[in-house]
N, C-alpha and C positions, 0 to 999 in steps of 0.2 A: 643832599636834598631828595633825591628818588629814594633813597633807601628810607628817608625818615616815613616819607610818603606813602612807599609801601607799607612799610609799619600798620600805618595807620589805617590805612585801605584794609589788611586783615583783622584789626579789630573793630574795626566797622562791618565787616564781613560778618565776624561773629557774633555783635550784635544785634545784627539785622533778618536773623537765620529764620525766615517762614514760621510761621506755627500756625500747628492743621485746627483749625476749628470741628470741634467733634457735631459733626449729623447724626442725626435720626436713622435708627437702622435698617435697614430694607433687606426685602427676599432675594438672596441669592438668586444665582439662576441656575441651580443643579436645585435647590427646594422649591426654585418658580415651574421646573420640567415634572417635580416630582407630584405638587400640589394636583398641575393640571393632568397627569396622567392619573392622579388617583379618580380627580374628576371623571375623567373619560374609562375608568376603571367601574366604577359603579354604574355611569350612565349607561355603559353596553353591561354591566350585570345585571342590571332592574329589564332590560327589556329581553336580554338571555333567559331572566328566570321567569317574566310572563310568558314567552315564548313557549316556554319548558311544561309550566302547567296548562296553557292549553294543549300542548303534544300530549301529555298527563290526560287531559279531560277527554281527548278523542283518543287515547287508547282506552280507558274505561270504560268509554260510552259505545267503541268498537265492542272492548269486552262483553261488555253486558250484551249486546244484542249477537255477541258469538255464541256464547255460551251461557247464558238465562234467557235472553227472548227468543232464540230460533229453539233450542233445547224444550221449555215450557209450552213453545206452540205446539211442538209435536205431541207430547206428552197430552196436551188439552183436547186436541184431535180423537186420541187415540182412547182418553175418558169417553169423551161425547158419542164415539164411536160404542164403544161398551156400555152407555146407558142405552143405546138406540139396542142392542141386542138385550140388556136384561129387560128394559121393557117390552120387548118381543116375548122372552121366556117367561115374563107374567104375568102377560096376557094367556099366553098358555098354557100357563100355569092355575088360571081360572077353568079354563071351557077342559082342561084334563087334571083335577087335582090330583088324582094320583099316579102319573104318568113319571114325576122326579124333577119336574121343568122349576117347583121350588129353588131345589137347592144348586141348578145351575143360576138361576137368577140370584140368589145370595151369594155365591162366589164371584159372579161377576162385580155385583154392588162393594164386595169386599177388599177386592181386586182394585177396584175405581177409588176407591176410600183410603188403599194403602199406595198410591200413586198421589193420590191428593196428599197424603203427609209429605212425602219425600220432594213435594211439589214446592208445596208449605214452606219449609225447612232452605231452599233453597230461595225462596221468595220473600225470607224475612225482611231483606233490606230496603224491600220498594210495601208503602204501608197501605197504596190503592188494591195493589192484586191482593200482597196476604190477604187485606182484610175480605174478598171478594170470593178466595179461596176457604175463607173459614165459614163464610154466608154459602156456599157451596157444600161443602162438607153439612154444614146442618140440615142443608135441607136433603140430602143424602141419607143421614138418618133418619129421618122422617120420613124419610119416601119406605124404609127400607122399614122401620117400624109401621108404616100404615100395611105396608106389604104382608108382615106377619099377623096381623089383626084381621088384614080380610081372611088370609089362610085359616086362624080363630074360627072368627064367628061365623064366616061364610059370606054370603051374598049379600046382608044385613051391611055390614062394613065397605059394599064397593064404593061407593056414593066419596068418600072421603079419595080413591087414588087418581081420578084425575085434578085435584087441588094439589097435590101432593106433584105429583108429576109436572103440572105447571109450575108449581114450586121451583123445581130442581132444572128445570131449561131457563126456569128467568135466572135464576141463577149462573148456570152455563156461560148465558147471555152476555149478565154483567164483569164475569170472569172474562169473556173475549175482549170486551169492550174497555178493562183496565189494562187489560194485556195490549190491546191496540195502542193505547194511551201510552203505556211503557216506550215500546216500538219507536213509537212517532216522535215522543220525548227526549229518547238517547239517541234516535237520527237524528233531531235538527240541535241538539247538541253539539254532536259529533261533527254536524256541519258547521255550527258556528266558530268550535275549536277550527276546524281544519282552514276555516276562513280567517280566524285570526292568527292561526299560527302563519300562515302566509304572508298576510298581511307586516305583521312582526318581522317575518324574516326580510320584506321587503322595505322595511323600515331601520332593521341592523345594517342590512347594504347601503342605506342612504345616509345613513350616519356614518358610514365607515366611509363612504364616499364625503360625504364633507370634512368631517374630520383630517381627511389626505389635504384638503386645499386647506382649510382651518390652522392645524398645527406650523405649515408652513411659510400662512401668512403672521402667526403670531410669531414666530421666529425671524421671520424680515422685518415685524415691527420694533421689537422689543432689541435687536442685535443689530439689524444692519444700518439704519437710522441713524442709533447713537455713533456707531464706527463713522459711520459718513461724517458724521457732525465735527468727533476725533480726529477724524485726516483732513477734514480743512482747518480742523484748530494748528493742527501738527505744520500745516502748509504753510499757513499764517506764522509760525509761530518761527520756520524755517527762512521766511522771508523777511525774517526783520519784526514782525509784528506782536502786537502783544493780544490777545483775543481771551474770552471769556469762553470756558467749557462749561456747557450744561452737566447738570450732576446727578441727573435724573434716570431711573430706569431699575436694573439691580445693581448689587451689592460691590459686585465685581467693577460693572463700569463702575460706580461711584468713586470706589477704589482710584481706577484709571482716570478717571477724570482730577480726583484729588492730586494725585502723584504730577500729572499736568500742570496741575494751578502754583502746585509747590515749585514745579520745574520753572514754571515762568517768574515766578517769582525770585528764582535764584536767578536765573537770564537777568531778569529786570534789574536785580541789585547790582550783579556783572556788569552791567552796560551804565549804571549809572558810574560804577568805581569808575570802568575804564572810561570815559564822555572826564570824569572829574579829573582822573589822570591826565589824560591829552591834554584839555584843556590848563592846567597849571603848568605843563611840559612847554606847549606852543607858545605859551605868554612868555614862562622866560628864554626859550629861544629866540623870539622875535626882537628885541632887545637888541643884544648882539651881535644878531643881523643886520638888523635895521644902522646899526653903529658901520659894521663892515659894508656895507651897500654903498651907505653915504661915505665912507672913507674913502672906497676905491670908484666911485663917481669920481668923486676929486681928483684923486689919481688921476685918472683918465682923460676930463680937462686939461690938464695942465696949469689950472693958475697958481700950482705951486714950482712948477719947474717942467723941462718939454721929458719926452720919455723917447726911448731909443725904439725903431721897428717893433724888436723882442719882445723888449717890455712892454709894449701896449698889447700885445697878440696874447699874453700872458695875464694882464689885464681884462681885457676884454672877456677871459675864459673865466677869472674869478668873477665878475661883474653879474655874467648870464648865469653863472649858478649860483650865484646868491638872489638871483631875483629869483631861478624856480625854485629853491629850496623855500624862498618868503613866500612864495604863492604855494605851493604845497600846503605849509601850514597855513595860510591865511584861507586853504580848500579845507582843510581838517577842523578849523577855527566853525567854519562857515556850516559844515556838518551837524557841528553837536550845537550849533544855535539851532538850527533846523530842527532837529530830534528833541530837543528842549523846550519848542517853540518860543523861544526868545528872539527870535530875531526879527526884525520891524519893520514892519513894512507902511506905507506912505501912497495907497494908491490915488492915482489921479488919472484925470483926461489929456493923455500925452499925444501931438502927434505924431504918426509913424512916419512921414520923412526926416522930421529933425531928427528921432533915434536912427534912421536909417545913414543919414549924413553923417551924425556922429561915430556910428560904427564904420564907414568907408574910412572915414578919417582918422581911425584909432588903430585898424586892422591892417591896413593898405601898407605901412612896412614892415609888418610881417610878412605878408603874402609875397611881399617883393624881392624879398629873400630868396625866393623859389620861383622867380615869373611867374609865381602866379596869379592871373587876375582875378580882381572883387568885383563883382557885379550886384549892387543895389538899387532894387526897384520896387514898387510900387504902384498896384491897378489906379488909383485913387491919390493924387495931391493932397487931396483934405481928408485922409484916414485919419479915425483916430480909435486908440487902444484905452482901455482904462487898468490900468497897471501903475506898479512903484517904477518909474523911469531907470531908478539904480540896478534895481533888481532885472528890468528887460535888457536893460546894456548888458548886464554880467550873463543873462541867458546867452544872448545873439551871441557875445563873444564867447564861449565853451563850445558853441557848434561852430563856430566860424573857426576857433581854432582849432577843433577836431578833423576839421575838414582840410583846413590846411598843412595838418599833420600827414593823413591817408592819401591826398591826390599828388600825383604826379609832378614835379617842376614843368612849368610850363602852363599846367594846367588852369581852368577856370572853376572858382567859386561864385554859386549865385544865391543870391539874398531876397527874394521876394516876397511881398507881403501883400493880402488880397482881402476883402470882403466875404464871410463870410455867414451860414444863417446862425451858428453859435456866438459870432463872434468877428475877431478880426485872426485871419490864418497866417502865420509865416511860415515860410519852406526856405527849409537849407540844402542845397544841393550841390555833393562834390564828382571828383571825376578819380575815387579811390577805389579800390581792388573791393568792395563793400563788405558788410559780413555775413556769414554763414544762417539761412534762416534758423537753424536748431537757437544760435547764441542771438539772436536780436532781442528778445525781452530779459536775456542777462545782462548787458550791454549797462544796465540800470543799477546795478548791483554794486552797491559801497565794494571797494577794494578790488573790483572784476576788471580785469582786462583780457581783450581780444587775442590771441594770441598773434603775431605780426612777427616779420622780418629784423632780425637783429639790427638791421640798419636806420628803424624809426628809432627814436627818443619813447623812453617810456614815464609816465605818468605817476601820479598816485591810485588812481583809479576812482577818485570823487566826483569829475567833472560834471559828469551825467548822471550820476546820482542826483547831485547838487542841483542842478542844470531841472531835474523834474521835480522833487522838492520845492524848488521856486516857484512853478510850474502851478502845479497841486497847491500851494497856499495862495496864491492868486487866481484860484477855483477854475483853472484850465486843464489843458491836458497835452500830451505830447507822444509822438508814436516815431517807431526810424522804420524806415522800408527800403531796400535795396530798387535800385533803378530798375527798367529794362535794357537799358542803352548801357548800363556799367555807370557804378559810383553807389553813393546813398543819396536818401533823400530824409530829412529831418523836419517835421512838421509840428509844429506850435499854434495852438488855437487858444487866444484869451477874450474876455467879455470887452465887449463894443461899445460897453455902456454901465455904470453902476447897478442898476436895476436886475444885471443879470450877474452881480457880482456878490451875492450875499457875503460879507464880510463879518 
């Protein structure tokens, strides 16, 4: 029968095998790192290279007023200066004409005219001065031709050199004044470069400064989120649980997360083989059991014949292990209806002395086995719980018999049950060596046992599984905490009332 079973469970298996639904592709995250650095690659190139050409616009605008503005002011100086002397030598050039005061006056004028070229030539690029310097120059000529006219005709011709002469100062004039203009132009240039290059650089810092907190929150968004999200799937998934991974993000988590979904999906098919297996295994072991139980019941009786000391002691010893082997599996039976959720529940408004009576009266020769006493009580004669009565019996007794497994001979178990604002509370309380706080919420754990003295009986390890499963589907909850005084303490809190029982 198992072998045919298993058979069959591997070609279910193979049938059953996941298959990934293919998604939608997404950006990795070595091209999600690359995308956003090319981002932040051009964002600091664009302000690099305005940076750059203001640096650019105030060296030029330095330049020029190094060498064209200071250079041409001297040079304009140093004309105005030597018209202020040729006009000197001709004027005296008039009242001595033939003294030679002409042709220093022409060499100067010459002199001034071949400075104004070289002036010229260097000022092509600014088109206020050139032009100002060639309005200059003309009237240079003109002064310098009315000059050789008076020398002509003589005194006939003076009348024409102070027009002349005013000529070539308004001229002068206008040459300072585009030259001023120049000046003042590539200074507040220069200033505005140097103010935006400042500015700019102080804006590359502020971006390099964001960017350090920037990058690093994008990187806690986009990674540590999803990983969080992963280790409590992983956590869930380690506890028994089946959970949904989100898929979302890059390429890689999607990846991880698919490989997850796949994982639980194989988990899940596992757990149902194995819930199928048990399940068909316990059914027909029970049988069997249940045959040998009631055989050696009989035995035991004697209404088939008396039994000698021996044989009853031998008896007795089959007797007790076929009933924990039948409760065993009828804990493992109890399990995979739970996890199946098949299994039924019937809740009602039960009162808690009649289950409390009940359990005195069901548990009391077990305990008595060990002196030990049962103690059931009650704040409240007229409590009432709303629960399946079958299902609170089977709780009270897994803690009443855990309790009377751990405590002492001798010892006391106590059963109380109280009013409480969730609900209605029971507490179970023994007088046992307790357990270790690291293992108390393992305590819960299908198949987990406490480690303990070779001398106790040991379990399957469903009790208390079982025991909170009941628990949790009758919308309560249940918690164990170690005494102060020595022992445990086991507390049960269910609804008081339907309304607080959504079913």
């Amino acid at each position: 029968m198992a072998t045919d079973f298993m058979e069959k469970l591997g070609t279910e298996r193979d049938s059953r095998a996941p298959q990934h639904k293919t998604q939608g592709k997404a950006i990795s995250i070595p091209r999600r790192v690359l995308l956003f650095a090319i981002l932040i690659l051009f964002l600091v190139a664009g302000v690099v290279w305005v940076a750059v050409k203001a640096i650019h616009t105030l060296g030029n605008s330095s330049n020029t007023l190094v060498t064209v503005g200071l250079p041409l002011q001297k040079q304009l100086l140093e004309i105005h200066g030597e018209q202020r002397q040729a006009e000197f030598y001709q004027d005296l050039a008039r009242i001595l004409p033939h003294a030679g005061y002409e042709k220093t006056f022409a060499k100067l004028i010459a002199h001034e005219q071949t400075i104004l070229r070289t002036i010229q030539t260097s000022a092509t690029a600014y088109p206020a001065l050139s032009s100002a310097l060639e309005q200059l120059q003309n009237s240079l000529n003109h002064y310098v031709q009315s000059a050789a006219t008076t020398s002509d005709l003589g005194h006939a011709a003076a009348p024409q050199i102070p027009n002349t002469k005013a000529l070539v100062e308004k001229s002068f004039q206008q040459v300072h004044r585009a030259m001023q203009n120049l000046l003042q132009q590539q200074g507040e240039a220069a200033a505005a470069a140097r103010d935006q290059a400042v500015e700019l650089l102080y804006a590359l810092v502020a971006i390099t400064a964001l960017l350090s907190l920037l990058i690093p929150w994008r990187v806690a968004t986009a990674l540590t989120r999803p990983l969080r999200d992963f280790r409590l799937a992983l956590e869930d998934i380690g506890a028994g649980k089946f959970t949904h991974v989100a898929s979302d993000g890059p390429q890689e988590l999607r990846d991880l997360a698919r490989s997850i979904e796949s994982m639980q999906a194989r988990l899940r098919e596992e757990e149902r083989l194995r819930h199928q297996f048990l399940s068909q295994v316990s059914h027909e072991l029970k049988t069997p059991l249940a045959s040998a139980r009631s055989g050696s019941e009989l035995l035991l009786s004697e209404r088939i014949g008396p039994l000698l000391p021996r044989q009853r002691e031998v008896l007795e010893i089959v007797v007790r292990q076929v009933k924990e082997l039948y409760a065993a599996i009828q804990e493992m039976l109890d399990m995979h209806a739970l996890q199946a959720q098949s299994l039924e529940f019937s809740p009602q408004m039960v009162a808690v002395s009649e289950i409390l009576d009940d359990l005195h009266k069901r548990m009391r020769p077990l305990t008595e086995k060990k002196q030990q006493t049962l103690l059931c009580s009650s704040s409240n004669d007229k409590l009432e719980v709303y629960a399946d009565p079958q299902r609170l019996r089977q709780i009270l007794s897994n803690l009443v018999s855990n309790a009377h497994k751990y405590s002492p001979a001798g010892g006391k178990i106590r059963v109380h049950a109280m009013s409480d604002e969730q609900g209605v509370l029971f507490q179970v309380e023994d007088e046992g060596p307790g357990i270790p706080e690291a293992l108390l919420e393992r305590v819960f754990e299908r198949f987990y046992q406490v480690p303990v003295s070779n001398s106790l009986p040991r379990g399957t390890g469903l009790g208390l599984a079982i025991t909170r499963e009941l628990v949790a589907a009758q919308n309560g909850w249940i918690r164990i905490q170690n005494r102060s005084q020595g022992g445990l303490q086991a507390e049960i809190c269910l609804p008081s009332s339907a309304q607080k029982a959504p079913y």
